[in-house]
LUMLUM-792287 format. One record per residue (C-alpha): residue in three letters; x, y, z. Coordinates in steps of 0.25 Angstrom, whole numbers, plus 5000, padded with zeros to 4 digits. Layout:
BEGIN
ALAXYZ...
// end
This chain:
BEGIN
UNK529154345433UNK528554315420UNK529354315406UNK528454435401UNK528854505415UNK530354465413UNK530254535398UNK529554655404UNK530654695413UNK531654665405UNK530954775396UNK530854865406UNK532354845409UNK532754865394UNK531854975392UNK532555045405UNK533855015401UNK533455085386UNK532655195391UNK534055245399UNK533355215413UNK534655125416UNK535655225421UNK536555225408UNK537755295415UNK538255145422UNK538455105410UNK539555195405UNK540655045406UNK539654985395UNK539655125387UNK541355135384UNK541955075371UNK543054995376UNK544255035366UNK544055185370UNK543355165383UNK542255275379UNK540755305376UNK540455215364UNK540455285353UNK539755225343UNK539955095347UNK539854965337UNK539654815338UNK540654725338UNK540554595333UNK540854545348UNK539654625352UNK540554735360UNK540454875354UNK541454995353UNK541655135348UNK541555165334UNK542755245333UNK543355135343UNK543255035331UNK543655115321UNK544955145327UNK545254985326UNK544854965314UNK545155075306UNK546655155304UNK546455285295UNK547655325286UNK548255415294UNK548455325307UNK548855225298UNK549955325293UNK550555325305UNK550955175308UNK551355185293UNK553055195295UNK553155285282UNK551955365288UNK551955515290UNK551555455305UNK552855395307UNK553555535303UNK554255615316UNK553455735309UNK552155675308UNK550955715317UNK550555555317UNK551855525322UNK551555625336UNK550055595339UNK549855455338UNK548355405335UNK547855335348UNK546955255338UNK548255205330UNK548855175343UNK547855085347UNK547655025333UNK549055015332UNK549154935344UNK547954835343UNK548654805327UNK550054775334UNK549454675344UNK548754605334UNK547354645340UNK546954695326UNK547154635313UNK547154705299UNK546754595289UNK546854695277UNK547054845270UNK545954935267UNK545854945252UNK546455075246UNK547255095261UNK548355075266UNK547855085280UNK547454925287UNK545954895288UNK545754825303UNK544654735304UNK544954645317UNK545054715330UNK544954645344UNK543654675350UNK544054775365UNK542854705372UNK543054565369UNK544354575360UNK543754475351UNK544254495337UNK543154585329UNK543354565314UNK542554665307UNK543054625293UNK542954685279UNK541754785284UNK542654835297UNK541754935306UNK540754955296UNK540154805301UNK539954845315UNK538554915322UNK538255025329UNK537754985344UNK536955085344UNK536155025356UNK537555055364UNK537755205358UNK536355235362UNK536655175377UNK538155275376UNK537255395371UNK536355375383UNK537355375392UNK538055495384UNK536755555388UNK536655525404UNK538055565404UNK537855715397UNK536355705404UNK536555855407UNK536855915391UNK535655885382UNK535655845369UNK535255995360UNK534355995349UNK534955985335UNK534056095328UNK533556185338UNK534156325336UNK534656395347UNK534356385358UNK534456255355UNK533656145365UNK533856035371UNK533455895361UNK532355815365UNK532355715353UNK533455665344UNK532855585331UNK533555485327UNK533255505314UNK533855645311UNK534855615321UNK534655745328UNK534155795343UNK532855905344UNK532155985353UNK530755945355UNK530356075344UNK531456025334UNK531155885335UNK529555915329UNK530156025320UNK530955925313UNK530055805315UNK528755865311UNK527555785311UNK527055715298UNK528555695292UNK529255595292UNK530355655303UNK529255635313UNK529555485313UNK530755495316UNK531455425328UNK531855505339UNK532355515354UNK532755565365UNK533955665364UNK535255585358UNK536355605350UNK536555475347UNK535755425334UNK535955305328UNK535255245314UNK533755195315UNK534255055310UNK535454975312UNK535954935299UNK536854815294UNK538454845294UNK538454755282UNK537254795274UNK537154945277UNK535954935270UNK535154835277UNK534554845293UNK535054755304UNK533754665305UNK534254535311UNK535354475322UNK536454385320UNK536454275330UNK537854255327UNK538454375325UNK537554445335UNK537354575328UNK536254625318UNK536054595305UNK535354625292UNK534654525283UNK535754545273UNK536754495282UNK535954365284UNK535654345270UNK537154355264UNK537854405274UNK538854365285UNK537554335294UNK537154245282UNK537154105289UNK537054165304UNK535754155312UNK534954285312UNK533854325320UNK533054445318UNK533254585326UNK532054575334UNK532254455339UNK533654495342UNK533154605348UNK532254525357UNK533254415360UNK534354525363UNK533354615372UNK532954495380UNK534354455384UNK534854595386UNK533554625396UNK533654475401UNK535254515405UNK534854655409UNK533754605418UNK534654485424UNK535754585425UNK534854685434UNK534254555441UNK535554525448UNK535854685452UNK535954625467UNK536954535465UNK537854635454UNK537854705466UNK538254595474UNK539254575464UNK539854715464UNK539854715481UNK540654585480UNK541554645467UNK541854775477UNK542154675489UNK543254615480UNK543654745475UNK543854795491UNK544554645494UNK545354675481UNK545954805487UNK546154725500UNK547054615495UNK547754715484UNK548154795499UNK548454665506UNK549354605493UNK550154755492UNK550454725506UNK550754575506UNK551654625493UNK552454735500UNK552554625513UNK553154525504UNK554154605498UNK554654675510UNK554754555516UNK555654525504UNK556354655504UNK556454595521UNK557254465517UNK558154565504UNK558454675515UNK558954555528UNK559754475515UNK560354605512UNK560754655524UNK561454515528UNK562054505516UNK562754645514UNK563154615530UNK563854495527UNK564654575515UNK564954685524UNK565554585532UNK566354505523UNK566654635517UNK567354675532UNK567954545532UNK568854555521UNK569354705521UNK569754675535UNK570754545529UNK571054615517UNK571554735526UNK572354655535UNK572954595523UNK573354715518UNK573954765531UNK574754645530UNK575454655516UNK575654805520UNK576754735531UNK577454685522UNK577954835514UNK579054865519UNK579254955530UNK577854925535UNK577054815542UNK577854685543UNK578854715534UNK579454845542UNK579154755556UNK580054655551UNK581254755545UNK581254805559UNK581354665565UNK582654645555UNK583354775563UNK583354685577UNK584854645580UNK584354555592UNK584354425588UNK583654355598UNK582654475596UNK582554475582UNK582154325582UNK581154345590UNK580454435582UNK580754385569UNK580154255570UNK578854315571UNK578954415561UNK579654305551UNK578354225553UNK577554345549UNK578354375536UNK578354245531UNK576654265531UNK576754385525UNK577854325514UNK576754215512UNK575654285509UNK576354385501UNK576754265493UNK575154215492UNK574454325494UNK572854315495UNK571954435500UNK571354405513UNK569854425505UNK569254445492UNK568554555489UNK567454495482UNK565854455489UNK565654345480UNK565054265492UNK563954385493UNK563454385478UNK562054345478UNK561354255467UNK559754325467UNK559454265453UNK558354175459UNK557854265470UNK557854365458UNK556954265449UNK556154245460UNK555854385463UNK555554415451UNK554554305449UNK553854365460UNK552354425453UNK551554455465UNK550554525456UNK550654425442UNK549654315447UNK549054255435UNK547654245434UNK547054115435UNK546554055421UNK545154005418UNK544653855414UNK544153855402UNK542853745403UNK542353765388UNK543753735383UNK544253655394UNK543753475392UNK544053365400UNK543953205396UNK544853095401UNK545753225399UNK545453375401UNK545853485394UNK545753605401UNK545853735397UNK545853885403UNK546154025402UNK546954135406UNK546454275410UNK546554365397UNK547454465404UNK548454375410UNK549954365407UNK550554225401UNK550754125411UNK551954015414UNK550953915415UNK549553865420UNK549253755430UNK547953665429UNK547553595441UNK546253475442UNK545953385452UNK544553285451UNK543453295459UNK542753155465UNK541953095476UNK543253065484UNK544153175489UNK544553275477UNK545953255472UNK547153375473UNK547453455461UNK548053405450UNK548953485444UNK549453525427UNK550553625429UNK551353685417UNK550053705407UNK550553825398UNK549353835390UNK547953855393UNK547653685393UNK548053565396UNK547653445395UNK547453365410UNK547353195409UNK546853075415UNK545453125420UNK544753035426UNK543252995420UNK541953065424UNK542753145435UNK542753295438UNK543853365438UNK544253515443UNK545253585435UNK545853725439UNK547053815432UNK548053925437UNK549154005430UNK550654025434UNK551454145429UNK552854185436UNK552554075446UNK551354135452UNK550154055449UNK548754095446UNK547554075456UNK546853935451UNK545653945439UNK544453925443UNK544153765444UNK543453705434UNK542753555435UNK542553465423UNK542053335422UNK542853215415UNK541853135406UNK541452985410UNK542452915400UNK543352955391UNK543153035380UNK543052975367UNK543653055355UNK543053055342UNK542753125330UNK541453145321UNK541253035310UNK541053095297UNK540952975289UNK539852875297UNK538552925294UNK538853085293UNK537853175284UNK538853285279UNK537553345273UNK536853375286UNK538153375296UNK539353465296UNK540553395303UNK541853485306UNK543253445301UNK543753395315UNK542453315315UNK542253355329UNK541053455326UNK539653415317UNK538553505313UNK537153485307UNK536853565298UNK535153565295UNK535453595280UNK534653555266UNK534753415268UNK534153415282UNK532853485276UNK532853385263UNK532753275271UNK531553345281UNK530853355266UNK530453195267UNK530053205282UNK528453255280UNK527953205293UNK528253175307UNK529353215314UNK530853185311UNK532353205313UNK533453195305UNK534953155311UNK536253175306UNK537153085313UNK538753105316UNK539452995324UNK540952995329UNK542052915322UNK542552835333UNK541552735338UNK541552675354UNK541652505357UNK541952525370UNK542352605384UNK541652715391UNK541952855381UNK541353005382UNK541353115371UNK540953265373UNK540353355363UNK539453495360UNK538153505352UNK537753655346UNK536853725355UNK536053755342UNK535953615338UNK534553555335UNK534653425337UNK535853335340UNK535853195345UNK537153125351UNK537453005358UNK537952865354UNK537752765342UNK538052625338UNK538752585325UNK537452515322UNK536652625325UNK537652725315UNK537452635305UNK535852625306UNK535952775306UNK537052785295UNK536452675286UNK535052695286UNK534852835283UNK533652905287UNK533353045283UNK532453065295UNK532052975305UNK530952965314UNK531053025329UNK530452855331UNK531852805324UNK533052845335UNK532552825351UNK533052965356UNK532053035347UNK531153115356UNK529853045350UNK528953015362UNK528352885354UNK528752825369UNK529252695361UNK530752745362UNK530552775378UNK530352625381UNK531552575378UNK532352695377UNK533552645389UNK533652515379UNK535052515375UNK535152565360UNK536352575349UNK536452725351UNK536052855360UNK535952995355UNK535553115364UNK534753235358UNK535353385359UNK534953505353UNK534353635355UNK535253655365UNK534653535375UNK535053385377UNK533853295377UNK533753165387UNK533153055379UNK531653015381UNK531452885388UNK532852895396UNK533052875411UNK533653005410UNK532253065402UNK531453005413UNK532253055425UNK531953195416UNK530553175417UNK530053285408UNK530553315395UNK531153445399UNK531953365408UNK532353275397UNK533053405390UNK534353465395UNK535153565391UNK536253525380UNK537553535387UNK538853595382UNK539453475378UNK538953345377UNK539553215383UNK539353055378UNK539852945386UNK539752795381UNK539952695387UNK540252555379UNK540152445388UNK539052515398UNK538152535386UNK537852685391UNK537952825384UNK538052955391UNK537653095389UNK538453215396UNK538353355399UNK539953365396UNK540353485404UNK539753415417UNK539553275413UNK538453265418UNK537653135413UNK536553185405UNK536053055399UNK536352895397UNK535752795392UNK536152655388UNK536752635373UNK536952495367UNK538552505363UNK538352355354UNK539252425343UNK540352535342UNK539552685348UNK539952795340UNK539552955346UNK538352995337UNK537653125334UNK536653155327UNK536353305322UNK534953355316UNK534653505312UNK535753615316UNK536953565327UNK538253515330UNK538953435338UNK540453465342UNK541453355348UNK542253385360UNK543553485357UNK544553375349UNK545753415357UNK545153325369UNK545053215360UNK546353215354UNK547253225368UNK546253135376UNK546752995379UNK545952875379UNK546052735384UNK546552635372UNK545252535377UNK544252655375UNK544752725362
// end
């Protein structure tokens, strides 16, 4: 399909979506303002690009004097008698609560009020902050492109009551126009009573029955005054000529509305049409979404049942433990009644006239000598015991079960550590923040609605051509990094994290591969002294970051340059030079950069640069210059005192005359796209520089270098760019070998 083809029916699909043929009512989920979950109403642009209710907005923003009153604690709100004080204001409620939790700051005081002017509110759709400063709600837009989708639905919804004419006298007809002008509905007689022919009513815009009209023109929020005739790159939303002439806009880029209107309509139809493209495999989708729905409600049943299983099993081993426990106490409890009674019968014997006692007064009455011996032996023998143990008495048990207390504290702790239903969710590894050298630093995140956790575990392992090794494993991490050591060179590792709360842990992260460089990373910082142009290059405090800036000086030096073609570099070197080892360093170029050369240099090479300054220079001067005199390509692989590679407009180019180039063959494949980040890898003693893609380090150029002298890292900036070093952080924990510092 042709490009005019593709533009034609993306067309069609705009025009159907605008004309209404869409059917508007699936759509009511896009249509709901999500702080009062209704029809906008309307709705305004945020900053953020999500829109919400007028009124929604100015609840947050905004308190009147009388719901101020009644936080006030001398108030007539705070009063028992007060009306205030019995029907509380559901939008002070809410106010109140998003000020308490610190979600809404109030930097100052309306002038002449005593009420707080809020400017900062958390955004419901994002909840980035939105700061709407000293101009507050009057800065926002109407999206009246949304309001007129919510009327149409309005419409759809209430398809069966028309919308009545606005002058007919009754009976009064149904409208067939609505001007947008006059901001009224007519009947097809009314419409051409008051829009005669000849006058200038009859050029008024009208259309189909509405009661939604919205102004002609948009205007500027800042300059009520002044049309919205351009777009704000930056700030992605309208502005008027004002705004970038003076204005907060002033040094942003601005493009005009129709080309806006162009770009944006493109990109919307492109989305549309991709979007309707893949219908059969959304559908896909949603069959496999309701297969997991229905395997959901499954394993939900199937874990309800596993839960009751395991805690009557619980309930099992509790009931067997209790019934042999209160058997044994029933039966020691027998035990010593039955002694402790036996030994009360006996010390009842021994009261008179009773028991042993009476036996042996009635013994004493025997006048029979021989008869009385033989039966008071035996009763002697038995008052002598019961004299004993009168004189030591002991009870025959002790009423206490001390042997039956049971100690539950660590089946308790235990039990209550039980969280069948608190699994943490697993984190996510971060790869923009995450880097790996000699040492990695890895990063992740947790889900935003999880709870605090006790502690994360990362585990990595490396990848190789032999048999891959076990997990290693970084237990006890309580933040969300650490730091991992001792990589080994150009490997590839594979790094995966989980979470621990209450003892359960989390499932495992995703896993995430990296790839170590080819030597270890060298650490330096931009030289600010050796050859810098202050004038034409803009170096941060850290010296980590530099900008070119294609100011006054740049076109005062293109005044001297009247024919031919010339460029003009401003060189930047680091400040720690290399004399040996094998050493890699990482850094990103601005996709908007222009041109940005970066490689290697020589001290003798620095200083012809630094010490014979030359405004311009010829594209015949350096060998990587792109002329195509053919002179250079002959002895391009010829070892020279420095390399640079080009970048810029968002592609890397492969030198011409390179074993790389030639293996290209064309010159489109000479160009690549420019990668992320940008690795360089020298080595001293092979005489070789090397240029990475370092996300994947993948080799994407080398060539031979002639290392005679100390190697410095060397950019060079022309036009509009910058170049950023790797994050310091890796620089100042990584530790490097005494012989290659």
């Amino acid at each position: 399909m042709s490009d005019s083809e593709d533009m034609t029916e993306f067309g069609s699909i705009v025009e159907r979506i605008t004309k209404g043929e869409v059917p508007i009512k699936n759509i009511e989920r896009e249509l709901l303002c999500p702080i009062c979950k209704e029809l906008f109403t309307h709705p305004l642009i945020l900053p953020c690009q999500h829109s919400v209710c007028h009124k929604c907005v100015k609840e947050l923003l905004l308190l009147n004097h009388e719901d101020s009153l009644s936080t006030d604690a001398g108030s007539e709100s705070s009063l028992p008698g007060s009306p205030r004080s019995r029907v509380p204001s559901p939008s002070m409620e809410r106010l109140d609560r998003l000020v308490r939790s610190g979600s809404i700051s109030s930097p100052g005081w309306r002038r002449g009020s005593i009420t707080p002017r809020i400017t900062t509110f958390p955004c419901p759709g994002c909840q980035h902050d939105i700061d709407l400063g000293e101009r507050g709600i009057s800065m926002l837009f109407r999206n009246f492109t949304l309001e007129s989708i919510v009327e149409r639905y309005r419409q759809a919804a209430r398809a069966a009551v028309a919308i009545m004419c606005n002058m007919c006298k009754p009976p009064i007809q149904e409208a067939t126009k609505s001007c947008m002008d006059c901001k009224a509905s007519y009947c097809n007689e009314c419409f051409k009573l008051y829009h005669p022919w000849g006058t200038p009513k009859a050029q008024h815009e009208y259309v189909g029955p509405t009661t939604n009209f919205r102004p002609k023109v948009l205007m500027c929020p800042e300059h009520e005054m002044e049309k919205v005739n351009m777009y704000c790159e930056v700030c992605r939303r309208p502005v008027c000529h004002l705004c970038k002439l003076g204005g907060s806009h002033a040094n942003h880029k601005v493009t005009s509305m129709s080309s806006a209107y162009k770009i944006l309509k493109e990109k919307l139809s492109k989305s549309i049409h991709y979007l309707i493209s893949k219908e059969d495999q959304v559908r896909t989708q949603i069959s496999e979404l309701e297969v997991l729905i229905n395997q959901t409600e499954e394993n939900g049943e199937l874990a309800e049942r596993q839960a009751h299983d395991h805690f009557d099993h619980l309930f099992e081993i509790l009931q067997e433990k209790k019934v042999e426990m209160l058997r044994s106490i029933e039966q020691s409890k027998t035990r010593r009644l039955e002694k402790l009674r036996g030994q009360v019968e006996e010390y009842q014997g021994m009261l008179e006239n009773s028991g042993l006692v009476g036996y042996a007064q009635e013994v004493l009455k025997e006048t029979d000598q021989s008869c009385f011996v033989q039966t008071a032996k035996q009763l002697h023998t038995r008052i002598q015991k019961a004299t004993e143990s009168l004189r030591t008495f002991h009870p025959a048990a002790v009423p206490t079960f001390d042997e039956f207390t049971l100690d539950v504290s660590r089946e308790e702790t235990l039990l209550k550590e039980l969280s069948f239903g608190g699994v943490p969710d697993p984190p996510i590894i971060d790869k923009f923040r995450s880097r790996i050298y000699n040492e990695g630093l890895i990063w992740w995140e947790l889900p935003e609605d999880s709870c605090p956790t006790d502690q994360q575990v990362l585990e990595y392992r490396k990848h190789g051509a032999e048999e891959e090794s076990g997990w290693e494993v970084r237990d006890k991490v309580f933040g969300s990094s650490t730091v991992v050591c001792d990589l080994d060179s150009d490997s590839v590792y594979s790094f995966r994290v989980r979470t621990c709360r209450n003892s359960l842990f989390s499932c495992y992260s995703p896993e995430v591969t990296f790839y170590t460089p080819p030597a270890p990373v060298f650490s330096f910082l931009f030289n600010d002294k050796c050859g810098f142009s202050p004038e034409r290059l803009i170096l941060s405090k850290q010296r980590d970051s530099v900008e070119s800036v294609a100011g006054l000086p740049f076109l005062l030096a293109s005044e001297r340059v009247q024919t031919g073609s010339y460029v003009c570099l401003d060189y930047i070197i680091g400040d720690t030079g290399i004399s040996q080892g094998r050493h890699f360093w990482a850094f990103h170029v601005d996709s908007h950069s222009y041109m940005v050369k970066v490689g290697v240099a020589s001290d003798s090479k620095l200083q012809e640069w630094f010490h014979n300054p030359r405004d311009t220079s010829s594209p015949r001067y350096d060998h990587d210059s792109g002329h195509d005199s053919g002179s250079e390509d002959t002895c391009y692989e010829l070892s020279q005192p420095f390399t640079l590679v080009t970048v810029g407009m968002g592609k890397l180019f492969i030198p011409k005359g390179s074993a790389a180039a030639a293996a290209a063959g064309d010159q489109g494949g000479r160009v690549l796209p420019m990668p992320q980040r940008i690795g360089v890898c020298l080595d001293y003693e092979g005489g070789r520089v090397y240029f990475y893609d370092a996300d994947t380090m993948r080799c994407l150029y080398e060539r031979p270098v002639d290392c005679s002298g100390t190697m410095y890292p060397a950019f060079g900036l022309m036009g509009s760019g910058g170049v950023h070093l790797e994050e310091r952080i890796t620089a100042k924990r990584l530790a490097y070998p005494p012989d290659e510092q």
